[in-house]
C-alpha positions as protocol buffer text, in pm:
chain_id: "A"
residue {
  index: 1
  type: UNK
  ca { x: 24170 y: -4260 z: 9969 }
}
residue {
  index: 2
  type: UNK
  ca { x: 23819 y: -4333 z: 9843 }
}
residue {
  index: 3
  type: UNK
  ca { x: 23576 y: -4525 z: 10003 }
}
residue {
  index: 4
  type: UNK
  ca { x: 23242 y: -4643 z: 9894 }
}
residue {
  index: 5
  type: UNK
  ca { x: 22940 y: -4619 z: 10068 }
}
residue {
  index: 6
  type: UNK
  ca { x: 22638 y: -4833 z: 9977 }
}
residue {
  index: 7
  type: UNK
  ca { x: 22313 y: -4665 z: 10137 }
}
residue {
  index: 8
  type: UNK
  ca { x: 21956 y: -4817 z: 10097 }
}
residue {
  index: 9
  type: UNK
  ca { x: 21624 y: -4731 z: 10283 }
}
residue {
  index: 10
  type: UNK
  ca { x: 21353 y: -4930 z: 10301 }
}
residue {
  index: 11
  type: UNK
  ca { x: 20975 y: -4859 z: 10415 }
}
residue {
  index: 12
  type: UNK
  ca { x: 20878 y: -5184 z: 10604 }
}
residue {
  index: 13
  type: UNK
  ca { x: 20527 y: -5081 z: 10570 }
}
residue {
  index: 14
  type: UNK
  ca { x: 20439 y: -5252 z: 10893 }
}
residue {
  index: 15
  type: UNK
  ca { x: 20258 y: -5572 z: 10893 }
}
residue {
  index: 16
  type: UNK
  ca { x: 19907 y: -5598 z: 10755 }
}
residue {
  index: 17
  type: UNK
  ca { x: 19629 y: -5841 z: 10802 }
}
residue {
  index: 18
  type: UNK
  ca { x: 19727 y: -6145 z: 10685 }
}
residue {
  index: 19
  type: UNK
  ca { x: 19440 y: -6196 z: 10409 }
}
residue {
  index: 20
  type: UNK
  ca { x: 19598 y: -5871 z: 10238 }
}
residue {
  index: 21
  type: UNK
  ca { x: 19802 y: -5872 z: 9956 }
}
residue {
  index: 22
  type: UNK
  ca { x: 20068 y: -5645 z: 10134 }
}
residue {
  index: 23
  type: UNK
  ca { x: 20082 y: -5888 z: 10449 }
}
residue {
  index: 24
  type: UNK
  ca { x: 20433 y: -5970 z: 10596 }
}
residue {
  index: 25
  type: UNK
  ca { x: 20404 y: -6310 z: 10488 }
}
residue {
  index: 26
  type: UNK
  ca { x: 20404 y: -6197 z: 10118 }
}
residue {
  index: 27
  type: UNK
  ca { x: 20597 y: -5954 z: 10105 }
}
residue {
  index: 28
  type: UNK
  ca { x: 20906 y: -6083 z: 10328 }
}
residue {
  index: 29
  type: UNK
  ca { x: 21124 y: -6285 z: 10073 }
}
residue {
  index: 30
  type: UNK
  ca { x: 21100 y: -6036 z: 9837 }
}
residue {
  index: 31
  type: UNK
  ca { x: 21228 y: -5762 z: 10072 }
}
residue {
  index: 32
  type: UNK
  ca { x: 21519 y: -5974 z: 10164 }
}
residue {
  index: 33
  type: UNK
  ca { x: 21591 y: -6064 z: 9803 }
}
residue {
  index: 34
  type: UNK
  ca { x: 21595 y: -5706 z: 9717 }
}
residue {
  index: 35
  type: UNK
  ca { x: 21856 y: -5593 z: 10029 }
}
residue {
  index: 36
  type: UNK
  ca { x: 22067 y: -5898 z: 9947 }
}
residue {
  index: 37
  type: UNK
  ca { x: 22108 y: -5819 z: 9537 }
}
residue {
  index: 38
  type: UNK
  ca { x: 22209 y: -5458 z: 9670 }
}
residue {
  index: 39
  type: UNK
  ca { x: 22395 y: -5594 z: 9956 }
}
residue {
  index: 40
  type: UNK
  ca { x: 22429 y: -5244 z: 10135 }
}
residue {
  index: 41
  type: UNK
  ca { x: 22651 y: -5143 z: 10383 }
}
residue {
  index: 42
  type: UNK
  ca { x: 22353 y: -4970 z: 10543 }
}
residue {
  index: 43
  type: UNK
  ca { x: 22014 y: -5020 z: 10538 }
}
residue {
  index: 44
  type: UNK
  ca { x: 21788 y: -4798 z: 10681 }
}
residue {
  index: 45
  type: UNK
  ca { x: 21434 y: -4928 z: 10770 }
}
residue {
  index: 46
  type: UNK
  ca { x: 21099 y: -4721 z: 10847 }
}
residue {
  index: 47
  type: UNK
  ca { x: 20750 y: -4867 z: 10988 }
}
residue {
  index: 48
  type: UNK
  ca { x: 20888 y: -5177 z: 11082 }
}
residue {
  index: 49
  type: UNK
  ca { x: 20752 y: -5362 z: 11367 }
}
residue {
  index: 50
  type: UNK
  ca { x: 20949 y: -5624 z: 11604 }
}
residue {
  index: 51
  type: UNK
  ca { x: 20861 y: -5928 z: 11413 }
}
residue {
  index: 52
  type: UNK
  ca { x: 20960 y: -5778 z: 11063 }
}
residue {
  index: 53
  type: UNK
  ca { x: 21263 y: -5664 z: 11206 }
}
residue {
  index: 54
  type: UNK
  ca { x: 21326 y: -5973 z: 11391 }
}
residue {
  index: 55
  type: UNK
  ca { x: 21274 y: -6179 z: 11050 }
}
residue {
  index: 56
  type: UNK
  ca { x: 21507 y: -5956 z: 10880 }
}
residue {
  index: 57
  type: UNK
  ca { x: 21776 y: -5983 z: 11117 }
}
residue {
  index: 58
  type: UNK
  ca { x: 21708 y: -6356 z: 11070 }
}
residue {
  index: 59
  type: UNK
  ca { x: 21767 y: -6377 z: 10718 }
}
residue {
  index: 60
  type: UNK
  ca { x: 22109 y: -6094 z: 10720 }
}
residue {
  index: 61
  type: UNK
  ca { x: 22344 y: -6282 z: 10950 }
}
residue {
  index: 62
  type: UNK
  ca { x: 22586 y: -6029 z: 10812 }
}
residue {
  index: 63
  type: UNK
  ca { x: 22415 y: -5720 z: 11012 }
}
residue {
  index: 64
  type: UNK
  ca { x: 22336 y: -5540 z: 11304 }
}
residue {
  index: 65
  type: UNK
  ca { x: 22103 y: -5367 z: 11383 }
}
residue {
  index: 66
  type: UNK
  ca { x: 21998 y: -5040 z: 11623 }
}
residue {
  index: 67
  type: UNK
  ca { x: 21680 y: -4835 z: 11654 }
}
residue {
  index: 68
  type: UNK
  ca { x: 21390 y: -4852 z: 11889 }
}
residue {
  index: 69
  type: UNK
  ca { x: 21022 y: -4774 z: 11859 }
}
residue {
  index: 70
  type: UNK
  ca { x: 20877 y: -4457 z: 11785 }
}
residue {
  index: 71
  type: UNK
  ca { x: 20714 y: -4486 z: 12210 }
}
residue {
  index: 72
  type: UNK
  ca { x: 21069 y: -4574 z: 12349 }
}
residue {
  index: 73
  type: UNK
  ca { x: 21307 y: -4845 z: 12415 }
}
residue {
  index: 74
  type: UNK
  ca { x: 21103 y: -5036 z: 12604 }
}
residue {
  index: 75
  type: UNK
  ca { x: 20822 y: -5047 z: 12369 }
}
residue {
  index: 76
  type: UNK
  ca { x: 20804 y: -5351 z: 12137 }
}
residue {
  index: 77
  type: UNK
  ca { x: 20451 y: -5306 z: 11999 }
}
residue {
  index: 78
  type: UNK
  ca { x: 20495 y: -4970 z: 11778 }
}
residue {
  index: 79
  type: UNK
  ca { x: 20724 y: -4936 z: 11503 }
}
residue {
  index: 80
  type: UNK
  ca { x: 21047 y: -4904 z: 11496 }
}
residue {
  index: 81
  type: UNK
  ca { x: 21299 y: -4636 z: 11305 }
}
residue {
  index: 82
  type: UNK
  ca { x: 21603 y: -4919 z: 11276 }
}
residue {
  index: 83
  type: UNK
  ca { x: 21950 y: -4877 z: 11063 }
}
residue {
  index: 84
  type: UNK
  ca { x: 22093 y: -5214 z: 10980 }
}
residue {
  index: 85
  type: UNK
  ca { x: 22478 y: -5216 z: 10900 }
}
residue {
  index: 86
  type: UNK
  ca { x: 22708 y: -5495 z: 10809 }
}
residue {
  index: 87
  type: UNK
  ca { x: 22908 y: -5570 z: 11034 }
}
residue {
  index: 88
  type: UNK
  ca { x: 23245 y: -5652 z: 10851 }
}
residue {
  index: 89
  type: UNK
  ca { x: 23251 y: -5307 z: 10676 }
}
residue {
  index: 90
  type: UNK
  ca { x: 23068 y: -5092 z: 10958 }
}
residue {
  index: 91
  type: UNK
  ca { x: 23159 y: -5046 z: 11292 }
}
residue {
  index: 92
  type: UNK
  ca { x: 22881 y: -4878 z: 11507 }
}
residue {
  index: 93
  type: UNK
  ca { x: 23089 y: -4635 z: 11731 }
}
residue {
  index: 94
  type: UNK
  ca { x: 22769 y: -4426 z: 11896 }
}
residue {
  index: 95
  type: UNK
  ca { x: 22435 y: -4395 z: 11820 }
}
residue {
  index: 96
  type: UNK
  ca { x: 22106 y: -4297 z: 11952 }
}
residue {
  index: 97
  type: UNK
  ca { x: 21750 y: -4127 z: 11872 }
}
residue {
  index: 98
  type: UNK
  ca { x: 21546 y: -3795 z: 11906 }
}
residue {
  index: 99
  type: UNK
  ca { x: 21181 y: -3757 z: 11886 }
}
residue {
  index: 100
  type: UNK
  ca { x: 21066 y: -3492 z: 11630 }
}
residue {
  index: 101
  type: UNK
  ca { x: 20881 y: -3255 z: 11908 }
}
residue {
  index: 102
  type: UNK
  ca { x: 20918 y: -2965 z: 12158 }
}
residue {
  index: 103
  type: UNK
  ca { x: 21011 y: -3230 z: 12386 }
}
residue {
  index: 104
  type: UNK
  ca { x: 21351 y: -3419 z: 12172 }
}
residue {
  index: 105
  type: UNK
  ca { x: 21408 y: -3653 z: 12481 }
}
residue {
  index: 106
  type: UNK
  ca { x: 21060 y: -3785 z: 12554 }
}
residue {
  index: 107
  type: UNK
  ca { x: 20996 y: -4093 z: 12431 }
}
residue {
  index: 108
  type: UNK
  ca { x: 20658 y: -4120 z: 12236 }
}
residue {
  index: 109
  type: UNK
  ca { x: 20637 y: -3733 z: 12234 }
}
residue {
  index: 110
  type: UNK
  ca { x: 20453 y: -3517 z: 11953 }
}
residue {
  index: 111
  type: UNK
  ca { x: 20432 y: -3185 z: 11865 }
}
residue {
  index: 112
  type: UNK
  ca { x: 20323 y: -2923 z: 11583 }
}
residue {
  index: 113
  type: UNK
  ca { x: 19984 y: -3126 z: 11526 }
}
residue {
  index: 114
  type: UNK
  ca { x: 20132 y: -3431 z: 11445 }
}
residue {
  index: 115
  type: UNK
  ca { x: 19933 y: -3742 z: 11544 }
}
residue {
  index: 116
  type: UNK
  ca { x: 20201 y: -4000 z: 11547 }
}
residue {
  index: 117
  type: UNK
  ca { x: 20534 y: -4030 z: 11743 }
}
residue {
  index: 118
  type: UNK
  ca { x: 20837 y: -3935 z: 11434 }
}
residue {
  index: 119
  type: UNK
  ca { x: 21187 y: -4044 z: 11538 }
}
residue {
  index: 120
  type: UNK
  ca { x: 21533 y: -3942 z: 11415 }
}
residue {
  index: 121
  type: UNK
  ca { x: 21765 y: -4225 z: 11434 }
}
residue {
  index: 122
  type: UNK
  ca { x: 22156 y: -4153 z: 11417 }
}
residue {
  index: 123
  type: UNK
  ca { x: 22454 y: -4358 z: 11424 }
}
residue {
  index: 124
  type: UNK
  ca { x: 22840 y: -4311 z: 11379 }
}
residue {
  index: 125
  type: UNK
  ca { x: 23067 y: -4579 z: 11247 }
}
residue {
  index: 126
  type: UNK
  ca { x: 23435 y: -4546 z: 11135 }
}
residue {
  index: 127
  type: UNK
  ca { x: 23291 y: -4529 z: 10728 }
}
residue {
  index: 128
  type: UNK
  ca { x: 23066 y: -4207 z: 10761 }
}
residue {
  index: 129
  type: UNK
  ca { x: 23087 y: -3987 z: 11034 }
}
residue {
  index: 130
  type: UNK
  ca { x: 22736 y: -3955 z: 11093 }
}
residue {
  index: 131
  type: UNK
  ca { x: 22367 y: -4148 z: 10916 }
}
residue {
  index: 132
  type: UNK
  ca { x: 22076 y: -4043 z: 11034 }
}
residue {
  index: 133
  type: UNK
  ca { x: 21729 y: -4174 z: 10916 }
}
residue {
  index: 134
  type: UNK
  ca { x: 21427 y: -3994 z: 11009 }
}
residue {
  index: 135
  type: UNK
  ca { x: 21072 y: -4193 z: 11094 }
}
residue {
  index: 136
  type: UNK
  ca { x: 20744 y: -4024 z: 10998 }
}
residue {
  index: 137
  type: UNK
  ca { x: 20443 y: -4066 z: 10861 }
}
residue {
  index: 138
  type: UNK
  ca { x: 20210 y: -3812 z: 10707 }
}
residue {
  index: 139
  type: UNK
  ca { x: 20263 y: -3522 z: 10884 }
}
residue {
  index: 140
  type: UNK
  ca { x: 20154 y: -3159 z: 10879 }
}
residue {
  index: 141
  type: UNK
  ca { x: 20362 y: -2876 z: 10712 }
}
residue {
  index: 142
  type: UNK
  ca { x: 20421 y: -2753 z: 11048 }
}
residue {
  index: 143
  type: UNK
  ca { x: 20569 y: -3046 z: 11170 }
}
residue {
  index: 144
  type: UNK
  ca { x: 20764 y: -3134 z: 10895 }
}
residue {
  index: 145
  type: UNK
  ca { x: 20938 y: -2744 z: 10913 }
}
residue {
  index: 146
  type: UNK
  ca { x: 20972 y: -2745 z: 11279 }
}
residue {
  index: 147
  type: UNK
  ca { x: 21117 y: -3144 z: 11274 }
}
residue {
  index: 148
  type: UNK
  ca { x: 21341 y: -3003 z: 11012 }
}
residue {
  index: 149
  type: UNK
  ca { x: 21504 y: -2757 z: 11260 }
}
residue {
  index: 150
  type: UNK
  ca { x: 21459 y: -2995 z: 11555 }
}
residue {
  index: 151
  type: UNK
  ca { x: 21746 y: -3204 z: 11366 }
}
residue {
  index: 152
  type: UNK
  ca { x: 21959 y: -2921 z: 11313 }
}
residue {
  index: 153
  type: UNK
  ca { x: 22013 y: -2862 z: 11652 }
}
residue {
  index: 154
  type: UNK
  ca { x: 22126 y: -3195 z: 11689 }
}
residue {
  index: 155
  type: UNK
  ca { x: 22337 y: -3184 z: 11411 }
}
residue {
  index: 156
  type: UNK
  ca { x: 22496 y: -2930 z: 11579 }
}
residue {
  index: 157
  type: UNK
  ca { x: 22637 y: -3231 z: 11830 }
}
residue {
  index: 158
  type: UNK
  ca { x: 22806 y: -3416 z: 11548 }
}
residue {
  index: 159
  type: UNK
  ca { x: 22999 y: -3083 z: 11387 }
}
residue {
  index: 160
  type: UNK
  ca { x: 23258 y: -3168 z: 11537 }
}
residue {
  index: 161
  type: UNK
  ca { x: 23337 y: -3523 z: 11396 }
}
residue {
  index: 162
  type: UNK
  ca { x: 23505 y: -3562 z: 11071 }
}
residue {
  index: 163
  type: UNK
  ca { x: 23410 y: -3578 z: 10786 }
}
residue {
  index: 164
  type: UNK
  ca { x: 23080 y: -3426 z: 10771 }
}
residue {
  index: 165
  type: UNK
  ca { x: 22783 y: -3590 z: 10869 }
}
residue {
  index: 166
  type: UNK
  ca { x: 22587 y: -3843 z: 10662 }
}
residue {
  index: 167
  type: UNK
  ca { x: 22212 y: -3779 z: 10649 }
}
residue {
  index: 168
  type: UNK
  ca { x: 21935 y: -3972 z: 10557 }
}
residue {
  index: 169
  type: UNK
  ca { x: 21620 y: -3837 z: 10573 }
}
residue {
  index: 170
  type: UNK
  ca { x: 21255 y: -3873 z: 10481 }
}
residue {
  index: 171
  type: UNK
  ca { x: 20948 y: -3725 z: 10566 }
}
């Protein structure tokens, strides 16, 4: 049996100032017309803030969503590493999210000279064993390396679920 995955990421960009071309306001309709022509069973969004996710969840009745800010669950000011997933194809079975640092567990945590907070978010559902999209913004070499074999220790954790794990990344 054959199953077909539809997999799209999306850079929210945050929100801007509203007098700037690239403001939420002016970009919004377009990013949901573009997720809706694709109509993906994922959708995995980077540098998106509470209100940008909030619209988007809004406008795709269809989805879910999980993630949480770069500083921690409680946090609803930073951005946010979030995977969307319809919710008639995908069932979200676990999920959760590492920080891309000495410390994996900290919430807000950096390490190897990066100046921002980078997240790995994962999930399992019942159509890939494993996605896992990966927040960061420019970064040094030595973070990107060491972040690199941060999430292959927790890879490690989801070895033992078939089929093989599902990754998403981008640094």
């Amino acid at each position: 049996m054959s199953v077909s995955l539809t997999v799209m990421t999306f850079n929210l960009h945050e929100d801007q100032a509203e007098d700037s071309p690239n403001s939420w306001d002016k970009r919004r309709d377009l990013c949901i017309s573009v997720i809706t022509s694709y109509s993906p069973m994922i959708l995995c969004t980077q540098q998106g803030v509470k209100s940008q996710l909030d619209y988007l969840q809004s406008c795709l009745t269809d989805y879910d969503q999980f993630g949480i800010s770069t500083k921690g669950p409680e946090d609803t000011s930073d951005e946010h590493c979030t995977i969307f997933y319809d919710k008639e194809k995908v069932e979200l079975l676990e999920g959760g999210t590492f920080w891309l640092s000495e410390s994996p567990s900290v919430p807000g945590s950096t390490s190897w000279g990066s100046e921002v907070p980078c997240i790995a978010t994962w999930a399992i559902s019942f159509l890939c064993s494993c996605s896992i999209f990966i927040s960061s913004d420019i970064i040094p070499k030595e973070s990107e390396t060491s972040g690199t074999v941060r999430i292959s220790k927790n890879l490690v954790k989801f070895s033992l679920v078939k089929p093989s794990p599902f990754i998403e990344v981008s640094f």
